[in-house]
C-alpha positions in Angstrom: 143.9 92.9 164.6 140.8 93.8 163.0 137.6 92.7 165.4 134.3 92.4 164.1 132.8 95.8 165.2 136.0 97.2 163.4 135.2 95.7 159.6 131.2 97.0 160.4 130.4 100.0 158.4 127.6 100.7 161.3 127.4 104.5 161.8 126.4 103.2 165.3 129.7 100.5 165.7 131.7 103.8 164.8 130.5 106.0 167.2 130.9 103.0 170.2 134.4 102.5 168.8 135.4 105.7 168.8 133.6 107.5 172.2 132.4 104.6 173.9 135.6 102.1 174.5 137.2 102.7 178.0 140.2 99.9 178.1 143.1 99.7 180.6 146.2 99.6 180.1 146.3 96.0 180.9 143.6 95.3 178.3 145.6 97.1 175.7 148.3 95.0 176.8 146.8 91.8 176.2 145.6 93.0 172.9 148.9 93.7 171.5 150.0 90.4 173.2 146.8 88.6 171.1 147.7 90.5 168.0 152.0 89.6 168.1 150.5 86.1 168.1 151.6 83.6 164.7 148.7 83.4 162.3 145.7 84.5 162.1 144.1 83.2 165.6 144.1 86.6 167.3 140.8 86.6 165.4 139.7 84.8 168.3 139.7 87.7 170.3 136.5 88.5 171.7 134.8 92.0 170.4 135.9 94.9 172.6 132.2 96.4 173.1 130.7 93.4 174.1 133.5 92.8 176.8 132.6 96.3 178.0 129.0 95.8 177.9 129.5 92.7 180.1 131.0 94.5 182.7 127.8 96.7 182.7 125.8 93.8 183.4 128.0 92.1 185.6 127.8 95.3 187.7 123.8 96.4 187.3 122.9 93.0 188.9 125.2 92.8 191.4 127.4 89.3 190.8 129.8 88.3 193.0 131.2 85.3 191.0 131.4 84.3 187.1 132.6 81.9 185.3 134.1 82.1 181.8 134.9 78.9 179.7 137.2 79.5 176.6 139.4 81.6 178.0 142.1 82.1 175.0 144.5 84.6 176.0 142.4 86.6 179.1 141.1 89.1 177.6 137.8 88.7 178.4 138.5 87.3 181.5 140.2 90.6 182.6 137.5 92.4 181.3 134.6 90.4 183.6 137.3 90.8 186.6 137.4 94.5 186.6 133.9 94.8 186.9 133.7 92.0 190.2 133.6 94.0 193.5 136.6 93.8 195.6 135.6 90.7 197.2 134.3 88.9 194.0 135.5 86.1 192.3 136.0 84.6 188.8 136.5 81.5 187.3 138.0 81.2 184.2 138.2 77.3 182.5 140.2 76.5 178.8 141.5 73.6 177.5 145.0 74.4 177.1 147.4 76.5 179.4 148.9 78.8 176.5 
């Protein structure tokens, strides 16, 4: 899958891509999952740095509970949950159950 940070020829989008990223193994495991999907729709994917700079958010103010609507296949979802403290809590809302 190419994301849209990957097709930038941003000196900057380089350098993120290629010292910045920090995924898990389970994001890396939905990604592949995305990507082996028919068709082109894993180009719904949501763009890897601005998952991660979520999390940095989501963890500078302090949230407890988010919501996310347009789920597609989790990835951001994981991404948002990983930054919730141990007692936090996320709600995640799509249309259809695949």
């Amino acid at each position: 899958m190419v994301t849209k940070m990957q097709r930038s020829s941003d000196p900057i989008d380089k350098y993120i891509k290629e010292h910045s990223l920090r995924l898990t193994s389970e994001q890396n495991e939905i990604i592949e999952y995305t990507n082996s999907l028919p068709g082109n729709i894993s180009r719904m994917l949501g763009s890897f740095d601005e998952a991660q700079f979520f999390q940095v958010i989501i963890q500078l103010m302090g949230c407890k509970r988010c919501i996310e609507v347009g789920t597609f296949t989790g990835y951001t979802a994981l991404t948002i949950a990983l930054a919730l403290p141990s007692d936090g809590q996320l709600i995640a809302c799509d249309i259809t159950d695949q």
